[in-house]
N, C-alpha and C positions, 0 to 999 in steps of 0.2 A: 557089484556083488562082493561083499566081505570074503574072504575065503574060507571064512572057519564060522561063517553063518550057520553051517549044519551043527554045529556042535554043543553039548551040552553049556551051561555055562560053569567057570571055575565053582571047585569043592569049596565049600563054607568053609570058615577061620583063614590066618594067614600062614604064608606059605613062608617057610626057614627060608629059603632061596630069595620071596620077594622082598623079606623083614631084611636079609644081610644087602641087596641092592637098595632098599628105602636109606637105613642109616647109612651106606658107604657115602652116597649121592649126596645125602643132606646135611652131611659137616657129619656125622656121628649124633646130630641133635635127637635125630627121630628112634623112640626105640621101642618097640610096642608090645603089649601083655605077652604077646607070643615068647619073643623073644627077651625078656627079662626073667619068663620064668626059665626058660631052656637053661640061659644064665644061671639063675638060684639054683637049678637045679644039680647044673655042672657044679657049681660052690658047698652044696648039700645043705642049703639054705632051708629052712622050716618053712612049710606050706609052697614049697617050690615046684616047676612046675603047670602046666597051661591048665587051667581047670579046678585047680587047691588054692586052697588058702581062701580070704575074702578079706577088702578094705577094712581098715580099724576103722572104728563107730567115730560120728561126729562129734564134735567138741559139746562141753556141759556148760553153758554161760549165762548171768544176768546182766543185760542191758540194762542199769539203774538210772532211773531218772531222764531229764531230755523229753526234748519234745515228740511223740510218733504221728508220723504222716502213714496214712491207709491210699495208697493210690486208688486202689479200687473205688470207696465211698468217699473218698476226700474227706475225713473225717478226720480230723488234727485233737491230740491226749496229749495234754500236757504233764509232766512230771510222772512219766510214765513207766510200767517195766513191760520187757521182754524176759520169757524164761525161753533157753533152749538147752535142752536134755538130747544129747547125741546126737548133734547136727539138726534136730527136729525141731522145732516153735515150738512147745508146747500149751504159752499161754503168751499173751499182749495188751494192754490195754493201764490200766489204770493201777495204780498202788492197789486199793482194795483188791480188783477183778482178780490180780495174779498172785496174792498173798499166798494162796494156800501151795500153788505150784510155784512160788518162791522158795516157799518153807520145804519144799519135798526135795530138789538139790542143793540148797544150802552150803553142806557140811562138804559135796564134792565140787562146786561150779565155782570157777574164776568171775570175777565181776571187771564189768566196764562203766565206771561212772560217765554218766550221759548230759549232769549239768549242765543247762546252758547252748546247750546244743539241738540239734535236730537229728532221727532216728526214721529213717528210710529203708526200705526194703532194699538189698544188692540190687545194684542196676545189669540193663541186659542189654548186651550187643548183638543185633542179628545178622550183621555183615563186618566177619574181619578175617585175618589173614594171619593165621600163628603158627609158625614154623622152627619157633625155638624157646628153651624153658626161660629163657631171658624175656622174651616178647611176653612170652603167657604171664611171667610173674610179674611184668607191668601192667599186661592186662589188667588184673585181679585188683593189684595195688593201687589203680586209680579207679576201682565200683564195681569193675563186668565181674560178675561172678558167675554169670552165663551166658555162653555165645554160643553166636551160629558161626559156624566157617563157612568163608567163600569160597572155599576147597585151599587145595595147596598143591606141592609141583609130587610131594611124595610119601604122599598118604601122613606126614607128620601131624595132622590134627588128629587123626585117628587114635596114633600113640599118645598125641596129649589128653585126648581125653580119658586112657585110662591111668595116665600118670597122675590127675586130676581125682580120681576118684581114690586113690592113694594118699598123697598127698594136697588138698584142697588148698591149701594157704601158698603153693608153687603156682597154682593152673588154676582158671576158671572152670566152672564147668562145659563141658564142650559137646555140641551136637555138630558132627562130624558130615565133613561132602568129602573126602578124598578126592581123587584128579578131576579135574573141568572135563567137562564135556565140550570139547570145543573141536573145528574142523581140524586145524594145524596143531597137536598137541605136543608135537617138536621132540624136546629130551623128557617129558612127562613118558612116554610110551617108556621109557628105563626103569619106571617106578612097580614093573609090575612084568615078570615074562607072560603072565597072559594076553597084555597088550601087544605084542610083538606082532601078532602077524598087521595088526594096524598099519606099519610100517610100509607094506607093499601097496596099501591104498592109491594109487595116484592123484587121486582128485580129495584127498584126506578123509577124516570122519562125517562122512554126509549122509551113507546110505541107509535107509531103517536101520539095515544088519549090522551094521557097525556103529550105530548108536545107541544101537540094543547092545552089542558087548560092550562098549565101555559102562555101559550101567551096569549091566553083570556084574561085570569085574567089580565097580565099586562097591556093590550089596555086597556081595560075598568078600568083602576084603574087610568089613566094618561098618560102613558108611550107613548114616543115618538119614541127610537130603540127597540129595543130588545136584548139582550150581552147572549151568549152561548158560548159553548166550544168544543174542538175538542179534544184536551189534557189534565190532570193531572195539578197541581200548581207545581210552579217553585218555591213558594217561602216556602213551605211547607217539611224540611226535610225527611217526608215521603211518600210522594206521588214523580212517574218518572215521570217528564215533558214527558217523550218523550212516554207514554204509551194512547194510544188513545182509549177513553172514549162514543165519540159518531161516528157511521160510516159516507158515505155518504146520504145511507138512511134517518136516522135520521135527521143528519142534513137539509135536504133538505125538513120533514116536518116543522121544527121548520120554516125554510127561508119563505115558502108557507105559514103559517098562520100570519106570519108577514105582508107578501106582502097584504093580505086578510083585515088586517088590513090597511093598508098605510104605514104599516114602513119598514125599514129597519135594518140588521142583523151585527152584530159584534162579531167577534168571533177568541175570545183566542185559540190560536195554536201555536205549539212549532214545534211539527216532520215534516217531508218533505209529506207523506202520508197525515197525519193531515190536513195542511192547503191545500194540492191539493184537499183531497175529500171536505171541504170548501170552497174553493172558485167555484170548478165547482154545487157545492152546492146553488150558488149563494149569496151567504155571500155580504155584502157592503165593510168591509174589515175585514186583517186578522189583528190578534192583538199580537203581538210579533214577530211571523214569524223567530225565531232564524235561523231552519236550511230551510227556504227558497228554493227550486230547483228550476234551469235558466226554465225546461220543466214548472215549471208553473209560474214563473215571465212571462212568453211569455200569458200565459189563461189567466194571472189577469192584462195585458196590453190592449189585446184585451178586455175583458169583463171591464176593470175603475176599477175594483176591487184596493180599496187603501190598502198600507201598515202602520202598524202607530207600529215600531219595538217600543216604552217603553224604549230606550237604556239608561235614566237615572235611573230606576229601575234595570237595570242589573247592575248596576254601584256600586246600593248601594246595590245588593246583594251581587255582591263583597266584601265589607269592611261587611257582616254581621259578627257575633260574633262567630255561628254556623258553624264548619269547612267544614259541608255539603254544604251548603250553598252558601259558601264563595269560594268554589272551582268551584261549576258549575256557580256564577257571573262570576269570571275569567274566566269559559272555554266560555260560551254564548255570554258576550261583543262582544271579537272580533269578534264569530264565524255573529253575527249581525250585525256589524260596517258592513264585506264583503260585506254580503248580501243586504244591504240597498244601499252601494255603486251599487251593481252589478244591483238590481230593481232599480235606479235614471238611468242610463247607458242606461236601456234596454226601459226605458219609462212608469214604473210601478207607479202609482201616490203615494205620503209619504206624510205622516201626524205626524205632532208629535203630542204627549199625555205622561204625567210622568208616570202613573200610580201609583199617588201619593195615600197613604190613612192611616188611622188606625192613626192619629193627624200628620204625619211626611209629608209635604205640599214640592214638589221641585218645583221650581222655572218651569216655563215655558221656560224660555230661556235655562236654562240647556241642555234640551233636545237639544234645537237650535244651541247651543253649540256643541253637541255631535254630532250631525248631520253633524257638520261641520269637527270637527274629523275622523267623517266616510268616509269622502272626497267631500261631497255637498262644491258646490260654496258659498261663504256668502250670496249672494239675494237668493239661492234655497234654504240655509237651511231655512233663516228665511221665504218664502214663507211658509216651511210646518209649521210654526205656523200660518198665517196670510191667504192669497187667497186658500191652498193646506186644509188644515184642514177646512177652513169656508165653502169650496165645499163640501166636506167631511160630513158635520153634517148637511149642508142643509140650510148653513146660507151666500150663496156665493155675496145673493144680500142686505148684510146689514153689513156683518162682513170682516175682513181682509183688508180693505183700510178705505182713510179716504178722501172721495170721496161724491158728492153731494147725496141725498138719504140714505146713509150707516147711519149706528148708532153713537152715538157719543162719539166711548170708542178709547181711545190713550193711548198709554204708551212712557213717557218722559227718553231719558239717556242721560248720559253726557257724550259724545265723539262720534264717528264716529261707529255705528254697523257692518259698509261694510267691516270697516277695523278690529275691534275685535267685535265680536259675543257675547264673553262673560258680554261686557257689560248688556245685557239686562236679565241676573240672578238679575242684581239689579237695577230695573227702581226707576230713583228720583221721578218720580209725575207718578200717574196712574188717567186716567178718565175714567169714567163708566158714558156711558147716558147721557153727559151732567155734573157728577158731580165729583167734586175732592175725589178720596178713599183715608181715614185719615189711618193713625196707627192705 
């Protein structure tokens, strides 16, 4: 029994105390709305402040010319425009179609000639690891213009996402898990004195009551999913991926106090066991899913449960340095390449996500890449970065097309996607919101 099981859980917004422990901890990287405006305000900064002020409006642009791919209908326009007015799409489609909402920002919107090129919706990551404005703005600058976090060690996704909303062309857009829900949360309990009394658990985070406050704590700190685990790290030569960590039980409180909140659950799983008592757990989706079973690709069809297999992480675990390591990349890969085939096949919804982190950023298209490899069609692999992932995170009616209403993040390449994939490891022009992401 937790010891502070009785007790309410922490008050909404963040706490000056846990904001000065977040950024002491995490290099000074993490620094969140709270604490930026307390800042301004100490400086007598305009709109300073927790609660004042609001983001400047999205950038005014035409995308002129260039080929546009619709992930949604696969439907390719050629010499096409994009208008977007304040971060917003306002129109897409053909010379004619957008004429008139050309002519209406004009005189205020920067133009991006598109000749020759191809014209994609921002791509989406739903598994990555951002912990500093250097990771985020490589994020950005190689497509994700939104992601999911697999949480971090100190609530610093929270902070980037509303550094993000600030400045777009720094940060992707970010849907935020703060701390893992995980048994052993080690120095993560520092990120937060609500977590403390966790500390005295002996046997770690395992009982309802303490899987119920580390959710707590996350809602109430910001957090948007919630990321738990079913299995052991893959990328740790000491720990068995394939050694399961949290039961169905468990699981299934962590899932319930999520829902309790509004959110939804994400959850690291390697073994066949694993991600079944997961997903009937009711999880949102699984996160690796190596050894994947057809008995529960059929549950997580029925139930939307998505897959988001990480296959460019397995890829560079393969080439690690570390012969443990490097062994089970090569045995995982394929044994995942199958399985992501065999859920596409059976009707199991995929999401790519790199599971990029720790300064080493992959490309978003990589995955898309790899996806293709696995045997997806070229419009379905890159759906799972664009309409498959944007459903996914909860972003379905702003993210993955570039469609009227949608947001106004595109990533530019030079040649044909449909016909190599690989292209889009290396987008020439990326836009966020309305604005061109520099170097």
């Amino acid at each position: 029994m937790c010891d502070d099981a009785g007790t309410p859980p922490p008050p909404p917004g963040v706490t000056r105390r846990g904001v000065m422990a977040a950024t002491v901890l995490a290099g000074g990287t993490a620094l969140t709305a709270a604490a930026a405006g307390t800042a301004a305000a100490d400086r007598g900064m305009p709109g300073a402040g927790t609660g004042s002020g609001r983001p400047p409006r999205g950038g005014t642009l035409i995308i002129d010319g260039g080929t546009l791919l619709d992930p949604h209908t696969g439907r390719v326009t050629e010499d096409a425009v994009v208008v977007i007015e304040d971060g917003t799409v306002r129109a897409a489609g053909t010379r004619h179609a957008t004429r008139q909402a050309a002519a209406a920002v004009r005189g205020r919107a920067a133009t991006v000639r598109a000749d020759g090129r191809w014209v994609l919706p921002g791509l989406v990551d739903a598994h990555v690891h951002l912990t500093t404005l250097t990771d985020a703005h490589r994020a950005v600058r190689l497509g994700a213009t939104s992601v999911r976090s697999g949480s971090t060690p100190f609530y610093q996704d929270i902070a980037l996402r509303e550094l993000a909303r600030w400045t777009p062309r720094r940060a992707p857009r970010m849907r935020a898990a703060g701390v893992f829900v995980t048994p052993r949360p080690g120095d993560t309990l520092l990120a937060d004195p609500e977590l403390a009394p966790l500390a005295r658990l002996k046997d770690g985070v395992r009982t309802p009551e303490a899987l119920r406050r580390v959710v707590e704590v996350n809602l109430a700190r910001g957090a948007d999913v919630i990321k738990t685990r079913a299995n052991e790290r893959a990328g740790s030569p000491d720990e068995d991926p394939l050694t399961q960590v949290y039961d169905r039980e468990q699981l299934s409180a962590t899932v319930a106090a999520a829902r309790r909140g509004g959110a939804t659950v994400l959850c690291h799983s390697y073994s066949e066991q694993g991600i079944h008592d997961a997903v009937l757990a009711g999880v949102a989706s699984i996160e690796h899913g190596v050894y994947l079973g057809e008995r529960t690709m059929h549950d997580m069809r029925r139930r939307g449960t998505f897959l988001t297999p990480t296959l460019a992480a397995m890829a560079s675990l393969a080439a690690d340095p570390d012969p443990v390591l490097a062994e089970r990349g090569r045995l995982f890969l394929p044994t995942a390449r199958r399985a992501v085939r065999r859920a596409f096949e059976l009707g199991v919804p995929v999401a790519a996500g790199t599971d990029s982190s720790g300064g080493v950023i992959d490309p978003i298209g990589r995955e898309i890449e790899l996806m293709r490899a696995a045997g997806l069609p070229a419009l379905d692999a890159i759906r799972t970065a664009t309409t498959g992932a944007a459903r996914l995170i909860g972003l379905e009616r702003t993210a993955g097309r570039l469609a009227p209403g949608f947001r106004g993040d595109a990533v530019l390449v030079e040649g044909d996607p449909l016909a190599d994939v690989s292209l889009l490891t290396a987008p020439a022009a990326v836009i966020s919101h309305g604005f061109t992401v520099e170097d």
